[in-house]
C-alpha positions as CSV (number, residue, x, y, z in Angstrom):
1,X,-50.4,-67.3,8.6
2,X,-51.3,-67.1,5.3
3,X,-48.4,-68.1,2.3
4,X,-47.5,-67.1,-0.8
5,X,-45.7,-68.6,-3.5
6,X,-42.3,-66.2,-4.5
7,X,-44.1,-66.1,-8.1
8,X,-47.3,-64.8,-6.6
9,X,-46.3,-61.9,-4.6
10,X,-43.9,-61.2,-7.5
11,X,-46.8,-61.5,-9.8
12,X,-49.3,-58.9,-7.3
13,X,-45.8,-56.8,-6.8
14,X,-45.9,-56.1,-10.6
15,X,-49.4,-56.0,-11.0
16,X,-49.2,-52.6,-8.4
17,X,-46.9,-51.1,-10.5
18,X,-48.5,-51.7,-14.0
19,X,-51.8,-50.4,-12.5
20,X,-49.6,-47.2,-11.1
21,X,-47.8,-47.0,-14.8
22,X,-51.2,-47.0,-16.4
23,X,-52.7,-43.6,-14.0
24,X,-49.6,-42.3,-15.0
25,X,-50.1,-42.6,-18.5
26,X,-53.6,-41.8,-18.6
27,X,-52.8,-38.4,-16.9
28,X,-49.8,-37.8,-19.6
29,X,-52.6,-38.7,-22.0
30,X,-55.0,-36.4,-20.8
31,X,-52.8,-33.7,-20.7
32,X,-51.5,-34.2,-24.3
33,X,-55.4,-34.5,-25.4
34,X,-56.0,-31.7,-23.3
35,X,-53.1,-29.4,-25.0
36,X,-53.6,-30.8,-28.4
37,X,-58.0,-29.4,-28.0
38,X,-56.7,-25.9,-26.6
39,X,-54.0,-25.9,-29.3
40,X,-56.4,-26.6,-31.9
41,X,-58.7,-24.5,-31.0
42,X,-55.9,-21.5,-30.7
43,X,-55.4,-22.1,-34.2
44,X,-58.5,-22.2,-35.2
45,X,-59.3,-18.6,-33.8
46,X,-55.8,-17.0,-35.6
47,X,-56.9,-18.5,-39.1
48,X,-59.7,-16.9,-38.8
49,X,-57.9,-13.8,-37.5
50,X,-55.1,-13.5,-39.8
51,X,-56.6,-13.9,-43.5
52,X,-55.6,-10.6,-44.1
53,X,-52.0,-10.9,-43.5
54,X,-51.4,-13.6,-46.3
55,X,-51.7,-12.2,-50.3
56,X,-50.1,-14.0,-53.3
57,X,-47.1,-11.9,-54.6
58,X,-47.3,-8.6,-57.1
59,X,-47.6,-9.7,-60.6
60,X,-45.8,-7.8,-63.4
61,X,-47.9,-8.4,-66.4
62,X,-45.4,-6.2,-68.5
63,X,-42.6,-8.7,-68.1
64,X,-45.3,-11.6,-68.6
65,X,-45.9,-9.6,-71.7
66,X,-42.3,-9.4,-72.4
67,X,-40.8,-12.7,-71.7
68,X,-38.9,-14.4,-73.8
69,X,-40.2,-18.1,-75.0
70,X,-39.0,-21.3,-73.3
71,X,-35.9,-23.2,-75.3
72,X,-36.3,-26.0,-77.4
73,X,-34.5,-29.2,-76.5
74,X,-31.4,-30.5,-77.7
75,X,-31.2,-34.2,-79.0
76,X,-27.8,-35.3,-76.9
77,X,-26.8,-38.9,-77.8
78,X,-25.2,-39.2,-74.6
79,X,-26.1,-42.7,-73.4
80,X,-25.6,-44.0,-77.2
81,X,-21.9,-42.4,-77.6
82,X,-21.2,-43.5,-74.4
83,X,-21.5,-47.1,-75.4
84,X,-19.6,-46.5,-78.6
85,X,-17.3,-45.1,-76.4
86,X,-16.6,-47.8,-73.8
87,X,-16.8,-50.6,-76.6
88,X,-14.6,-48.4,-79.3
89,X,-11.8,-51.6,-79.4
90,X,-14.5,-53.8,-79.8
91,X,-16.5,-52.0,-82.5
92,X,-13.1,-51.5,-84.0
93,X,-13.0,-55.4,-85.0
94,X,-15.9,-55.7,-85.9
95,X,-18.1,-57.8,-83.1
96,X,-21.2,-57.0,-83.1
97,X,-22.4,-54.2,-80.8
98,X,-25.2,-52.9,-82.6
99,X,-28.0,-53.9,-80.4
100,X,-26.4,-52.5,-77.7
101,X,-25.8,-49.3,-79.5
102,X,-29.6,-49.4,-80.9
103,X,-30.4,-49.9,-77.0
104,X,-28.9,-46.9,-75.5
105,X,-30.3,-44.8,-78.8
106,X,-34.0,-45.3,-77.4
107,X,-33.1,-44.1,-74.2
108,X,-31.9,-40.9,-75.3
109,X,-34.6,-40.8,-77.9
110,X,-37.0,-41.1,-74.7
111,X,-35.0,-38.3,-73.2
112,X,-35.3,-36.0,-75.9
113,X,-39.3,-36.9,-76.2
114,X,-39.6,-36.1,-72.6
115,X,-38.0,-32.8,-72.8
116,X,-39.8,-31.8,-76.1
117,X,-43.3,-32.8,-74.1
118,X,-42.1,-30.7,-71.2
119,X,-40.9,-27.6,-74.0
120,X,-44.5,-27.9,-75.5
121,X,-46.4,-27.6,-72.0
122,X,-44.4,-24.9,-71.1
123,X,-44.7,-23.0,-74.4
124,X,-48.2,-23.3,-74.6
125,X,-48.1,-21.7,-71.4
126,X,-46.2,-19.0,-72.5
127,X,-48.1,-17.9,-75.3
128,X,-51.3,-18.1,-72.9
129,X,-49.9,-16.0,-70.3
130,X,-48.1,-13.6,-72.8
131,X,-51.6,-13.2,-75.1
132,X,-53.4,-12.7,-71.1
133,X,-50.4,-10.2,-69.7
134,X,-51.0,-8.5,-73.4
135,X,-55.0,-7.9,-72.5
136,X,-54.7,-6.8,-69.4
137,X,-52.1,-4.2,-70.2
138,X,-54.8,-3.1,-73.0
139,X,-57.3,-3.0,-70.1
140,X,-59.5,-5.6,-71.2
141,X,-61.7,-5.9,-68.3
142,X,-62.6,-9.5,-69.5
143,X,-59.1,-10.7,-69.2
144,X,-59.3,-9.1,-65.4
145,X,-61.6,-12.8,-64.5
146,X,-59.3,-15.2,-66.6
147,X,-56.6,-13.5,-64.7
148,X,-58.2,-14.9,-61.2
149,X,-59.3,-18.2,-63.2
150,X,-55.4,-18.7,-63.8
151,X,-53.6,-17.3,-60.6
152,X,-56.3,-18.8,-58.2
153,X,-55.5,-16.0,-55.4
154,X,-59.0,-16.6,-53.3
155,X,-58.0,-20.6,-53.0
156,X,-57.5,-20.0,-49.2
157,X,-61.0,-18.0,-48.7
158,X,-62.3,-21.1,-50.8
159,X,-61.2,-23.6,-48.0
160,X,-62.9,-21.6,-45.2
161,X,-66.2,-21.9,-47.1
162,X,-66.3,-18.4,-48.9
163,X,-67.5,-17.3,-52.0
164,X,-66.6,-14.8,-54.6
165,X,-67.7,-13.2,-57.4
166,X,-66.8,-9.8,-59.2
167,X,-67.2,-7.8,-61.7
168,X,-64.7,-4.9,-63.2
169,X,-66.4,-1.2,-63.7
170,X,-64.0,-0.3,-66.1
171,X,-60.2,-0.4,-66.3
172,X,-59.2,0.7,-62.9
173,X,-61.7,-0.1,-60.7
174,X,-63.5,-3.9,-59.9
175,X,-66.4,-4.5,-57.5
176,X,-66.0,-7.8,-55.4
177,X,-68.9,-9.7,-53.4
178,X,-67.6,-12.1,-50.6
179,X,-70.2,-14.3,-49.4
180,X,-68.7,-15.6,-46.1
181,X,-69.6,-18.6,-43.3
182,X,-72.0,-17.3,-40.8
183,X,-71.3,-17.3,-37.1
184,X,-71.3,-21.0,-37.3
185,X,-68.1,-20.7,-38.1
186,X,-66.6,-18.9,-34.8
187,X,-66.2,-21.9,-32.0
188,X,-69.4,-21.3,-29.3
189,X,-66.6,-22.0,-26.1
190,X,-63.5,-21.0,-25.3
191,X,-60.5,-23.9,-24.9
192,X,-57.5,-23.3,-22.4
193,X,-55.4,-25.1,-20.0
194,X,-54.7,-25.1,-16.1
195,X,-52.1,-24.4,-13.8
196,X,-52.7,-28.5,-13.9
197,X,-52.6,-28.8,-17.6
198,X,-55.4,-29.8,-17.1
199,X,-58.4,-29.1,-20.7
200,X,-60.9,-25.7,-19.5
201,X,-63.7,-25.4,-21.4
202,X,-66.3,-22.4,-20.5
203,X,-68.9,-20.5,-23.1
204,X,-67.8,-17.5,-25.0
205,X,-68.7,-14.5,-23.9
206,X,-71.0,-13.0,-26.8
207,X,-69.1,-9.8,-27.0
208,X,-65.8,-11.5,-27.5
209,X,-68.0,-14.2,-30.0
210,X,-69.1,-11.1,-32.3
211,X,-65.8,-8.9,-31.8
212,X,-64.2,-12.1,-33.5
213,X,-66.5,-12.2,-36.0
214,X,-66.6,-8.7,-37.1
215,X,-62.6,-9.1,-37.7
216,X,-63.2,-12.0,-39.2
217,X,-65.5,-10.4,-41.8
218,X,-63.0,-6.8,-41.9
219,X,-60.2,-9.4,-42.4
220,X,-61.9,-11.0,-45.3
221,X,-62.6,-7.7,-46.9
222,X,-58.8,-6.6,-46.6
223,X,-57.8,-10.1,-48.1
224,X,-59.6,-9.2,-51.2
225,X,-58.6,-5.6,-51.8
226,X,-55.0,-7.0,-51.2
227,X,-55.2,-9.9,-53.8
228,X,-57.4,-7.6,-56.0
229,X,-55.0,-5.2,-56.3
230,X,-51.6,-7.4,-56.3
231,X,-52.8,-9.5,-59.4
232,X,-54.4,-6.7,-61.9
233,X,-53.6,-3.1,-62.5
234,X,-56.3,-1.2,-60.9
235,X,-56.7,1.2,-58.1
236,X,-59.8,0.8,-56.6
237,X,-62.1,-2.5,-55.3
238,X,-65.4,-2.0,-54.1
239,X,-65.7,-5.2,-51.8
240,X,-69.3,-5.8,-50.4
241,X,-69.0,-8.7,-47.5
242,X,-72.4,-10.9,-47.3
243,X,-73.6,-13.7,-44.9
244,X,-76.6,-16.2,-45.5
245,X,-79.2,-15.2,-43.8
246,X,-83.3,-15.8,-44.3
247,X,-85.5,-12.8,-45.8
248,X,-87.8,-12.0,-43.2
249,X,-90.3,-10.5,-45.6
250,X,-90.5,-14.7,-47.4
251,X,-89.1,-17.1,-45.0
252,X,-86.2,-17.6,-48.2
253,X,-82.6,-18.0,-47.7
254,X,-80.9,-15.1,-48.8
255,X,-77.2,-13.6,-49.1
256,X,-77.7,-10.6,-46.8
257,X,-75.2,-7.7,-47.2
258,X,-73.5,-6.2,-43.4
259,X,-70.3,-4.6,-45.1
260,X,-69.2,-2.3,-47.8
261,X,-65.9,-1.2,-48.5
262,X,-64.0,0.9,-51.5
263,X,-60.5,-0.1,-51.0
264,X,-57.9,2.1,-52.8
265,X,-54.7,1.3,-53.7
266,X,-52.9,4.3,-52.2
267,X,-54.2,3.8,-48.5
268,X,-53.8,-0.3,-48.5
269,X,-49.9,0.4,-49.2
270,X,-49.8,2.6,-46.7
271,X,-51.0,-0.2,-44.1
272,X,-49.3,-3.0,-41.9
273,X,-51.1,-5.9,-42.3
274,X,-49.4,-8.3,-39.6
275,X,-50.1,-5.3,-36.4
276,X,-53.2,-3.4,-37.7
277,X,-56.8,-4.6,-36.3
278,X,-59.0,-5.3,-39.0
279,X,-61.8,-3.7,-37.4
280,X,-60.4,-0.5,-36.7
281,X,-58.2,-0.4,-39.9
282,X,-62.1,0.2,-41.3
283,X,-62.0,4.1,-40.6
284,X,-59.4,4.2,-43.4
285,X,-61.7,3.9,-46.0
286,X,-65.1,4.4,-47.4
287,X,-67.4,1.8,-45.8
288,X,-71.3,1.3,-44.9
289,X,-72.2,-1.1,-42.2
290,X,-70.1,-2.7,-39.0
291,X,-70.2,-6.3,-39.1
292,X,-72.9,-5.4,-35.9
293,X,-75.3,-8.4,-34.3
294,X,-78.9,-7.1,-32.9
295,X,-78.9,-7.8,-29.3
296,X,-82.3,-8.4,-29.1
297,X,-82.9,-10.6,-32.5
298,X,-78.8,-12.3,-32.6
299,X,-79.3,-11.8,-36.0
300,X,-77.0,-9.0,-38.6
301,X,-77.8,-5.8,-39.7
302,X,-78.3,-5.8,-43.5
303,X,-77.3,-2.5,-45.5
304,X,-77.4,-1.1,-49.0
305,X,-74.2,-2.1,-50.2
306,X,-71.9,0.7,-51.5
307,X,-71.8,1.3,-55.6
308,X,-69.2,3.3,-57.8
309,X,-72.1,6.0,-58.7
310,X,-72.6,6.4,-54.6
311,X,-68.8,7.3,-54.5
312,X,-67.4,10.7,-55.9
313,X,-63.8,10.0,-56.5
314,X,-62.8,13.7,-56.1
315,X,-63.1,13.1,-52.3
316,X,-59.4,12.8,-52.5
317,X,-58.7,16.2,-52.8
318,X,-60.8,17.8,-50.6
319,X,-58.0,16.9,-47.8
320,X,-55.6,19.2,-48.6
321,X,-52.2,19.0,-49.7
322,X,-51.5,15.6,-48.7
323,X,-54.6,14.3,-50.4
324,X,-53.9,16.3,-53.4
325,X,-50.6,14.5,-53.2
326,X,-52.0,10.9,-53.0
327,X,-54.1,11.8,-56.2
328,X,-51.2,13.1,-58.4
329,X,-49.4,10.2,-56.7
330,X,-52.4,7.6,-58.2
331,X,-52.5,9.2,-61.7
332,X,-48.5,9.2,-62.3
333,X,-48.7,5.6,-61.4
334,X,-51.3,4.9,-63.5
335,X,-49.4,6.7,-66.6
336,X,-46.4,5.3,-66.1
337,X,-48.1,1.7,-65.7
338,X,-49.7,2.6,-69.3
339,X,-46.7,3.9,-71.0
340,X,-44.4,0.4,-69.7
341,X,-45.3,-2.1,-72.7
342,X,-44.0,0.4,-75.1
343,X,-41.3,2.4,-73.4
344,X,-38.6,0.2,-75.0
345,X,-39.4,0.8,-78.5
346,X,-40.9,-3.0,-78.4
347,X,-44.3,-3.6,-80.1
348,X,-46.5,-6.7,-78.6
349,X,-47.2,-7.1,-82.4
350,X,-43.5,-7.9,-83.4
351,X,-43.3,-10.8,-81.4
C-alpha cells in the first residue's frame, strides 16, 4: 500500500480543482471573446448601414445673422472686499493688512482677465459667424464652402475613410462628389454565435456582400443631401457617389463614378430616415446607376454622372396637382427664406 502525506493528497486534491477552475474559465473566456467578435462585427455592419440616419441639426443663419454680441465682463472685487470685510476691525486700527488686500486684488484681477480672454474668443466668433450667416443669406455661393469648413457636418464620413468635395451651381442648388471605401470595407465573413455561445464564422454570401454595399453607398448619398441641405439654404444637391477603381483603358488608379443622385429638398422631408431602405428609397429621386457588381469581372459599373444641364427642373409639374403643389410649395419657401433678414425693419448694415 502506497502512502501519502495529509499535505500531499491535499496538495493533488487542490491541484484537480484549479485545473477544473481553469476549463471553466477558459470556456467563460471563449465565450466572452466569442460574443465580444460577433458583437463587433454586428456593429460594424449597422455603422455602415445607418449613416443616413444621423445629420447635424437645422441651422438658422437668419438668427446667426441677428444675434446679439456676447457681454463684456464685469470687474467684481469680490475676493479683495471680502478680505476688507473679514479684517474691517483690524483695518480699523490700523495694522497692516495691505498685503493681504494687494493679494486677493490679483486674484480677481486674474478673474476678470480670464473672462475678458474668454469675451474676446467668443466675440470674435460672433462677428465671424454673423459676417458668414450675412453671406449666405445674400447667396454668396463662396460662403456655402466656409460654411462646411466651420460646421464640419461630413466629420463622420471622414472617419469611415470618405472623401468630399463640392461645388454650388448657383444659389439654390450645390453638386457634391463622395469618394467612398471600396468593398474592402464590407467584412468578407459573416460572425454569429451558437446555441453553445460558442464564435460561427462562415463566408458571406456575395449577394448579401453587394446588397450591403449598395446601401452602404445609397446611405452615403442620403447622408449628404441631408447635411447639404440642413446647413445652407438651398433646395437641390446633385450628389455623384464614386469608388477607386483602375482605368482599364491605362492600368491608372482612378475615382470611378456608380451613382448619381439629385436630391431635393421637398422629397428628403417627406422621408423617414430611421425605417426607409436606402436602396429602395433611390426610386424617389432622379438617379443614374445602381451601386451594381459585374458577376463575371467582380468589379462596378461606371456611369456618366448626372449634371444640372441633364436635369429639367420643370419635371415637377408634369405630375399633376400634387407636384404642382410641391413646386409652389419650394418657391414660397424660398421667398419667404429671402424676405427673413429684413422682415423686421432691421438692416445687416446698422449693426
Amino acid at each position: 500500500m502506497r502512502f501519502e502525506p495529509p499535505e500531499l493528497r491535499e496538495a493533488l486534491k487542490r491541484q484537480k480543482e484549479l485545473t477544473k477552475m481553469l476549463k471553466e474559465v477558459s470556456k467563460i473566456e471563449e465565450r466572452q471573446r466569442a460574443k465580444l467578435e460577433t458583437e463587433a462585427y454586428e456593429t460594424e455592419i449597422a455603422v455602415l448601414l445607418s449613416v443616413h440616419q444621423q445629420t447635424s441639426p437645422p441651422v438658422d443663419w437668419g438668427s446667426l445673422a441677428f444675434a446679439l454680441p456676447p457681454h463684456a465682463p464685469i470687474f467684481y472685487a469680490r475676493n479683495y472686499l471680502a478680505e476688507k470685510l473679514g479684517n474691517f476691525s483690524a483695518l480699523k486700527e490700523g495694522e497692516g493688512i495691505q498685503e493681504a488686500l494687494a493679494e486677493k486684488w490679483k486674484v480677481d484681477e486674474g478673474d476678470y482677465h480670464s473672462r475678458y480672454d474668454k469675451y474676446q474668443e467668443d466675440h470674435a466668433e460672433w462677428l465671424r459667424l454673423r459676417g458668414l450667416a450675412l453671406r449666405i443669406l445674400q447667396a454668396d455661393t463662396e460662403a456655402y464652402g466656409e460654411a462646411l469648413q466651420v460646421f464640419q457636418p461630413f466629420s463622420e464620413l471622414a472617419e469611415l475613410g470618405a472623401e468630399l468635395t463640392f461645388k454650388a451651381h448657383d444659389r439654390n442648388k450645390i453638386r457634391c462628389n463622395l469618394l467612398i471605401n471600396g468593398l474592402g470595407i464590407i467584412p468578407s465573413e459573416v460572425k454569429s454565435l451558437t446555441a453553445a455561445g460558442k464564435l460561427s464564422v462562415k463566408a458571406m454570401p456575395k449577394g448579401r456582400f453587394h446588397e450591403i454595399y449598395q446601401d452602404y453607398a445609397c446611405a452615403c448619398c442620403l447622408r449628404i443631401g441631408r447635411e447639404m441641405l440642413a446647413l445652407l439654404p438651398v433646395d437641390y444637391v446633385l450628389t455623384t457617389i464614386q469608388v477607386a477603381a483602375t482605368a482599364p483603358s491605362t492600368g491608372n488608379p482612378t475615382e470611378l463614378p456608380i451613382l448619381s443622385a439629385l436630391l431635393d429638398r421637398s422629397t428628403m422631408e417627406q422621408l423617414n430616415f430611421t425605417q426607409l431602405d436606402p436602396s429602395d428609397s433611390m426610386v424617389s429621386f432622379i438617379t443614374r446607376g445602381d451601386v451594381k457588381v459585374s458577376k463575371k469581372t467582380g468589379t462596378f459599373a461606371g456611369i456618366t454622372p448626372l449634371t444640372y444641364d441633364d436635369l429639367s427642373f420643370d419635371h415637377t409639374r408634369e405630375g399633376g396637382i400634387e407636384s404642382l403643389r410641391k413646386r409652389v410649395g419650394e418657391i414660397r419657401t424660398r421667398f419667404q427664406r429671402t424676405l427673413k433678414p429684413t422682415k423686421a425693419g432691421i438692416e445687416p448694415d446698422n449693426f
